[in-house]
C-alpha positions as CSV (number, residue, x, y, z in Angstrom):
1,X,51.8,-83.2,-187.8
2,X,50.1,-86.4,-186.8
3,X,49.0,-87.7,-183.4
4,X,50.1,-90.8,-183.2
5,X,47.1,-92.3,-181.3
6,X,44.0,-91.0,-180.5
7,X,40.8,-93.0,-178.8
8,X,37.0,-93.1,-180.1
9,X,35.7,-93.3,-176.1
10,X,32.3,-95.3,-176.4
11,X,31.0,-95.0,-172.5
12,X,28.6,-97.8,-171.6
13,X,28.3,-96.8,-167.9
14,X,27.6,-99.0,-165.4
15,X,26.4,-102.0,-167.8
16,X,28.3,-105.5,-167.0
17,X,28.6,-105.0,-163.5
18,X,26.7,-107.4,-161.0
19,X,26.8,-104.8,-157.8
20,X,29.0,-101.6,-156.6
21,X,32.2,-102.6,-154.9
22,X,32.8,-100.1,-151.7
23,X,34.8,-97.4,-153.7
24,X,32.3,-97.4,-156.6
25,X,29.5,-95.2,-158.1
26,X,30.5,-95.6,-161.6
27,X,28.3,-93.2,-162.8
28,X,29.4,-90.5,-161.3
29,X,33.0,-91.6,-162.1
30,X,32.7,-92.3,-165.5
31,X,31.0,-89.1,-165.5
32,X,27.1,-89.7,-167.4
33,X,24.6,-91.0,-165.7
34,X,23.7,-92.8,-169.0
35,X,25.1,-95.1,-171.8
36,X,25.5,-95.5,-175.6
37,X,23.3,-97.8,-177.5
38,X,24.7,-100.0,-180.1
39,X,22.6,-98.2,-182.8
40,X,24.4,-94.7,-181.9
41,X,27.9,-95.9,-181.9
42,X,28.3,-94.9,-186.1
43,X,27.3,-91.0,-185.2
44,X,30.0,-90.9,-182.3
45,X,32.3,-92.8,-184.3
46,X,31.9,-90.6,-187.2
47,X,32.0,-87.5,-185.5
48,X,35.4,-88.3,-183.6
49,X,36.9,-89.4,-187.3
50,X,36.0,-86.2,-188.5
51,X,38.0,-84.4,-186.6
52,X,41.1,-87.1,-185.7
53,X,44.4,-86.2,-187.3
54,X,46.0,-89.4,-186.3
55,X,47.9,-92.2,-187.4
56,X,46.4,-94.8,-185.5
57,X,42.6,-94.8,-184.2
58,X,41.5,-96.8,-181.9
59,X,37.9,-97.4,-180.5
60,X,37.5,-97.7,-176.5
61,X,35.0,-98.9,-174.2
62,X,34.8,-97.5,-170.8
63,X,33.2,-97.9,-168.1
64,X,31.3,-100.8,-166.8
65,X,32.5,-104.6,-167.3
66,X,32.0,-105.3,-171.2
67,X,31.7,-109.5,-171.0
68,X,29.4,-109.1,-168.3
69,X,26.8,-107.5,-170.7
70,X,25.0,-110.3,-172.5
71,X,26.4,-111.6,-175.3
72,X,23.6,-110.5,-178.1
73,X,24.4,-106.7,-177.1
74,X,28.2,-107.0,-176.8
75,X,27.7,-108.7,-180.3
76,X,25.9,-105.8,-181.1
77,X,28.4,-102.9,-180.1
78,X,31.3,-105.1,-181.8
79,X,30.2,-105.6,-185.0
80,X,29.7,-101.8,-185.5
81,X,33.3,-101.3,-183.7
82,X,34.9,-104.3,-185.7
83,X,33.2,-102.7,-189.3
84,X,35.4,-100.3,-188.6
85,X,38.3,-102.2,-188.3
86,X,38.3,-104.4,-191.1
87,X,37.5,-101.1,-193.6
88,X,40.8,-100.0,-192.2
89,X,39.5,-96.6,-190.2
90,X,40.3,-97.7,-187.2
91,X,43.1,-99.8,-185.7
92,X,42.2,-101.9,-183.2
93,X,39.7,-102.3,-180.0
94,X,39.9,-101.8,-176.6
95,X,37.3,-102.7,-173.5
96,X,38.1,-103.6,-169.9
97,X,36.2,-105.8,-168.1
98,X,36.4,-107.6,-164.1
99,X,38.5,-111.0,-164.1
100,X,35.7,-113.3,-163.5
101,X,34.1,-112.4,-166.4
102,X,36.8,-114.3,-168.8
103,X,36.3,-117.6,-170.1
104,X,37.4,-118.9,-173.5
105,X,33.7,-118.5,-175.0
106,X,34.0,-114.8,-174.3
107,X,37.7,-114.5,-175.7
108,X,36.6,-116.6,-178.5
109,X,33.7,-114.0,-179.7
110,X,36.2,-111.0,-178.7
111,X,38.6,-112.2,-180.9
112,X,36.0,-112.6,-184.0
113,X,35.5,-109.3,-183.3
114,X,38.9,-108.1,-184.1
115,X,39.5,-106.9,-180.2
116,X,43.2,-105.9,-179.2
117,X,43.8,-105.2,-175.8
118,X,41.7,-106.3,-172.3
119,X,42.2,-104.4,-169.3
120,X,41.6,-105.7,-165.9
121,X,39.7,-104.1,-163.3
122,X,42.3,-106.1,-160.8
123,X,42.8,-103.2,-158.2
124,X,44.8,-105.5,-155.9
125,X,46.2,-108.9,-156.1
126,X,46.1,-108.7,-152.1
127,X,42.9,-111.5,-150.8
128,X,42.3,-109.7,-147.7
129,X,42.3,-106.1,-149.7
130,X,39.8,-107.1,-152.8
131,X,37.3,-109.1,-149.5
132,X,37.5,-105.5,-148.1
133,X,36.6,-103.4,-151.1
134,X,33.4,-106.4,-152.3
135,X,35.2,-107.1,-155.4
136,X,33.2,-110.4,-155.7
137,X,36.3,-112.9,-156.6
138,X,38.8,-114.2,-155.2
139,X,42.6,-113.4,-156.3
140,X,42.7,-116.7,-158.3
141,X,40.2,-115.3,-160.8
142,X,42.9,-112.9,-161.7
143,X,45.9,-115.0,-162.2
144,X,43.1,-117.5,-164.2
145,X,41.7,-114.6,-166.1
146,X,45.4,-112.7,-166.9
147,X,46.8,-116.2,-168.1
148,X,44.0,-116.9,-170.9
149,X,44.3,-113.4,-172.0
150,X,47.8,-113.6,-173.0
151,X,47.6,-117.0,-174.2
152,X,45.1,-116.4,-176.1
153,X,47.2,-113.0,-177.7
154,X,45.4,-110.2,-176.6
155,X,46.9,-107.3,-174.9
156,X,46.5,-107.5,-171.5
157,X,45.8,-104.7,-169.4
158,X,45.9,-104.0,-165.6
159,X,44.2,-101.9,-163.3
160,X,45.3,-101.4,-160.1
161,X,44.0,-99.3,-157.4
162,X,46.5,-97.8,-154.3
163,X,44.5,-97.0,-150.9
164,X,41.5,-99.7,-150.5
165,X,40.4,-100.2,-147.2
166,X,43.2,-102.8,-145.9
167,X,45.8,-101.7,-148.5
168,X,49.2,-100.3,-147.6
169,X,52.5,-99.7,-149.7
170,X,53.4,-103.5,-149.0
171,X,50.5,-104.9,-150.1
172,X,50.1,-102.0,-152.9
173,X,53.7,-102.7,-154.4
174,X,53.3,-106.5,-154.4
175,X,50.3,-106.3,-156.7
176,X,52.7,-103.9,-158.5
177,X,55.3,-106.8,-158.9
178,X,52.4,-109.4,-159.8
179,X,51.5,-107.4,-162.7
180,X,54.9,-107.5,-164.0
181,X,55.5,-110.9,-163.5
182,X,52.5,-111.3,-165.5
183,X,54.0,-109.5,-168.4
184,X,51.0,-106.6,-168.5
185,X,51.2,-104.7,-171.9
186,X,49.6,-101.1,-169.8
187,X,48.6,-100.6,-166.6
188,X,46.5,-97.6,-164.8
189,X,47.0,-96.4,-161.5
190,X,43.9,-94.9,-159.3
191,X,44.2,-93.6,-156.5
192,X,41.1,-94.8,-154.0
193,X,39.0,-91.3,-153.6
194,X,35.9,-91.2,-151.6
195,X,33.2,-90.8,-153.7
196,X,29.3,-89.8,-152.9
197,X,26.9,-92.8,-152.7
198,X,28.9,-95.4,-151.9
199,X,29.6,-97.6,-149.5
200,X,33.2,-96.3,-149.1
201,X,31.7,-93.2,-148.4
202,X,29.5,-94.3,-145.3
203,X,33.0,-96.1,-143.9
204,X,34.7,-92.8,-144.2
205,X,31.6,-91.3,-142.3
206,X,31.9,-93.7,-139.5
207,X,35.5,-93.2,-139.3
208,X,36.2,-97.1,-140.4
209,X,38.2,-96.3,-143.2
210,X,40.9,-93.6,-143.5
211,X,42.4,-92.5,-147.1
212,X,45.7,-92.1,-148.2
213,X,47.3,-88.9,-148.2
214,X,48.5,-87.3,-151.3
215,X,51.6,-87.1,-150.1
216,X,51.7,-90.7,-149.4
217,X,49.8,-90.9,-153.1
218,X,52.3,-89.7,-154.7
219,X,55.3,-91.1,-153.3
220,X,53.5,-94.7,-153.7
221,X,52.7,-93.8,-157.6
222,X,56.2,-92.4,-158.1
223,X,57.9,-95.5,-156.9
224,X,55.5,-98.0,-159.2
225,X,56.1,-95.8,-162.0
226,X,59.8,-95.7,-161.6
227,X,59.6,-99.8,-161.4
228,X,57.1,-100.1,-164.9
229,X,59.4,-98.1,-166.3
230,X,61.9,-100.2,-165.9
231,X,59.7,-103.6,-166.8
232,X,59.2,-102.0,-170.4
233,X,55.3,-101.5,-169.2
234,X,53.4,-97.9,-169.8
235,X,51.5,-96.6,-167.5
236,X,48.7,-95.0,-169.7
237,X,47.1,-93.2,-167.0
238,X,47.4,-92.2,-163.4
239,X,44.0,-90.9,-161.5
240,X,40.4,-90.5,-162.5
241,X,40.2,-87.9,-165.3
242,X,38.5,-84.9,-164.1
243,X,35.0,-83.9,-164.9
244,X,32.2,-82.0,-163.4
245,X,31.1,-84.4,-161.5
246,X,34.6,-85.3,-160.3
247,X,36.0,-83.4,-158.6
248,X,36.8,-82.3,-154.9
249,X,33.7,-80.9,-153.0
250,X,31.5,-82.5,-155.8
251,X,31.3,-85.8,-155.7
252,X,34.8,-86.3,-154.4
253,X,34.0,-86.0,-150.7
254,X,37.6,-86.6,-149.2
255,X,41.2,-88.9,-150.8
256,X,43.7,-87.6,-152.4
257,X,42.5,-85.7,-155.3
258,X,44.4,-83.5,-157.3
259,X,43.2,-82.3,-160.7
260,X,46.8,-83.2,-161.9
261,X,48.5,-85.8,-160.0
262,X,50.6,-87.5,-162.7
263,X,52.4,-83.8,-162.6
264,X,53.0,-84.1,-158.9
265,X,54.4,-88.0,-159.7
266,X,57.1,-86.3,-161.9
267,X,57.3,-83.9,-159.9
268,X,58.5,-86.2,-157.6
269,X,60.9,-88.3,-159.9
270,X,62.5,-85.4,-160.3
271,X,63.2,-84.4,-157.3
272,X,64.5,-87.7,-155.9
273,X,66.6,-87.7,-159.4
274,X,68.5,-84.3,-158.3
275,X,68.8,-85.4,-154.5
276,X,70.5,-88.5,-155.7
277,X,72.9,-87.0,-158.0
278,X,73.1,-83.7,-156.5
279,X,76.0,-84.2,-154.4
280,X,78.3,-81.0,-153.8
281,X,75.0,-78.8,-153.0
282,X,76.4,-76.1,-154.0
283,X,75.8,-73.7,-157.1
284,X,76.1,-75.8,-160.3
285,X,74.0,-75.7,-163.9
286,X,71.4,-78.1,-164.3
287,X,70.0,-78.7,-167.9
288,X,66.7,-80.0,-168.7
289,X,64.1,-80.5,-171.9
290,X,62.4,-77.2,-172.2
291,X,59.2,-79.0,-172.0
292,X,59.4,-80.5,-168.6
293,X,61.0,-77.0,-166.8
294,X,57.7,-77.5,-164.7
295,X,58.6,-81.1,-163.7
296,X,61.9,-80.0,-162.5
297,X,60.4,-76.8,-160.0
298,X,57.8,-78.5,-159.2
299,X,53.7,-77.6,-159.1
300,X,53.6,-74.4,-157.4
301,X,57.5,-74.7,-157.1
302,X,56.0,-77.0,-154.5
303,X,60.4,-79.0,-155.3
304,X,61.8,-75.7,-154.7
305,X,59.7,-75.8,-151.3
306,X,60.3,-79.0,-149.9
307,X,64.2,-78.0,-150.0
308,X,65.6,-74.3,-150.4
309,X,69.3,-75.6,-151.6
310,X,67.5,-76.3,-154.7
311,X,67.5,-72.7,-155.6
312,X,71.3,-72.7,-155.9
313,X,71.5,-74.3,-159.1
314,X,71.1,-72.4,-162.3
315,X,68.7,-73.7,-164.7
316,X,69.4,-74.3,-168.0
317,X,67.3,-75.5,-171.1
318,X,67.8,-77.6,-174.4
319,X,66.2,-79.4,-176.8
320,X,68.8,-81.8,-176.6
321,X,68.6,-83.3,-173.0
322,X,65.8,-86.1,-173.8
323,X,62.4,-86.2,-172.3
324,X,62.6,-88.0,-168.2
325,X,66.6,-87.0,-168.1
326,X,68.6,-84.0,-166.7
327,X,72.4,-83.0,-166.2
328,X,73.2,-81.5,-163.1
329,X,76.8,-79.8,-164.0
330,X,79.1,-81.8,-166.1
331,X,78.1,-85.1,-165.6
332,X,76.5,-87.1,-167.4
333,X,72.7,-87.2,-168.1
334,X,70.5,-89.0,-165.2
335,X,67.0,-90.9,-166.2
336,X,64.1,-90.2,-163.4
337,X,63.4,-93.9,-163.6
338,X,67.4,-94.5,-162.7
């Protein structure tokens, strides 16, 4: 059977971007300490096509700020991307890029070059939080930059960070609520992690900045996935993927890291789903889809640990309790996002 998406990643680094904001050494999060050039882009492309089984292809450029490259090489890297396109091999374009880099000239060539979606390295719609982390704009340049995207019919993307210096869940989930005023087609969630050789790093040092915990991670995750859920919105990714540079004692010198932290947010959801609807505590069948068992116990059993009672009810699978529900007894099925 088909995938039904699958990505072409074309990493350009740390190209685009004027300085490093306070959390950032992009190349060690991006994880190469170099880029592709335009004139390789057919062999990666190729490659990934040769083994894709998908029904919809789409190529992605990560890392970096793409409009903040000059225009002759982002001409260059989209006219091999956008051949691809109009042959029909691949579906559509993605790149993120900071706010301040839009303007209409620059949606004007993206759109000639048959881009879909923009993502926005927002990280907070909070003043006093993106002065803190060096962003280099001011929240304005968001709502400016967010409103020509969608007027102009791209996808708009949002990328928002929980735990800058200055940031706390008010702050955090009111940058969560912006995003879905502004009608964001996808979002990703990062959680702020210390990383080597940057200036984060030396506040962390000098005991000037404290991150969040991963308890406090998750619960603030949980909650904003619980509300995109409900706006319609996906959430294509929570926390930095993993790699060998990333990764705690590596280059992650302290946050809250965890190899698999969207498991610990469901883990959570469904937690809070059983304690809500759980309301006899005593010894009752509770169904769940096969595949997310896991979800339901927790990592580690880490659900089971946070409250013993949990072990009186008998677990029950089927193929027929949808994906995010469960059924605690004879009730009726309960979402996670409820």
């Amino acid at each position: 059977m088909k995938r039904k998406r699958a990505i072409i990643p074309i990493f350009i680094s740390h190209l685009g971007c004027p300085n490093d904001c306070v959390f950032c050494n992009q190349k060690k999060i991006s994880g190469t300490e170099s880029y592709i050039l335009p004139e390789q882009m057919r062999d990666i492309i190729e490659m990934h096509l040769e083994t894709m089984d998908a029904e919809q292809v789409e190529i992605a450029f990560f890392g970096g700020s793409f409009t903040g490259i000059e225009i002759e090489r982002q001409k260059a890297y989209l006219q091999v991307a956008s051949e691809y396109v109009r042959s029909g091999v691949v579906e559509s374009i993605r790149l993120s890029t900071r706010p301040d880099y839009i303007d209409d000239d620059i949606l004007d060539n993206l759109r000639e070059h048959h881009v879909k979606t923009i993502e926005l390295g927002v990280q907070s719609f909070s003043e006093e939080v993106l002065k803190n982390a060096k962003r280099g704009h001011d929240v304005h340049a968001v709502y400016k930059a967010a409103k020509r995207i969608k007027d102009c019919g791209f996808d708009l993307g949002i990328q928002l960070m929980y735990g800058l210096p200055g940031d706390d869940f008010e702050k955090f989930f009111f940058s969560v609520r912006e995003s879905i005023r502004l009608r964001a087609d996808c979002v990703r969630l990062y959680p702020v992690l210390v990383i080597k050789s940057t200036e984060l790093n030396e506040l962390y040092r000098e005991l000037k900045y404290v991150p969040s915990t991963l308890e406090e991670t998750v619960e603030g995750l949980a909650k904003a996935l619980k509300l995109y859920h409900q706006a319609g919105i996906p959430v294509i990714r929570i926390g930095l993927q993993r790699t060998d540079m990333i990764d705690l004692g590596r280059e992650v010198v302290a946050g809250p890291f965890h190899p698999a932290i969207r498991e610990l947010v469901y883990d959570d959801l469904f937690y809070e789903a059983i304690m809500r609807n759980w309301s006899t505590q005593e010894s009752e069948d509770i169904w769940v889809n096969p595949k997310q068992v896991s979800h339901l116990l927790g990592h580690k059993k880490r659900n089971l640990e946070k409250n013993s009672n949990l072990r009186k009810l008998i677990l029950k699978q089927s193929g027929d309790i949808e994906m995010d529900t469960l059924r605690i007894g004879s009730e009726d099925v309960i979402s996670i996002f409820e």
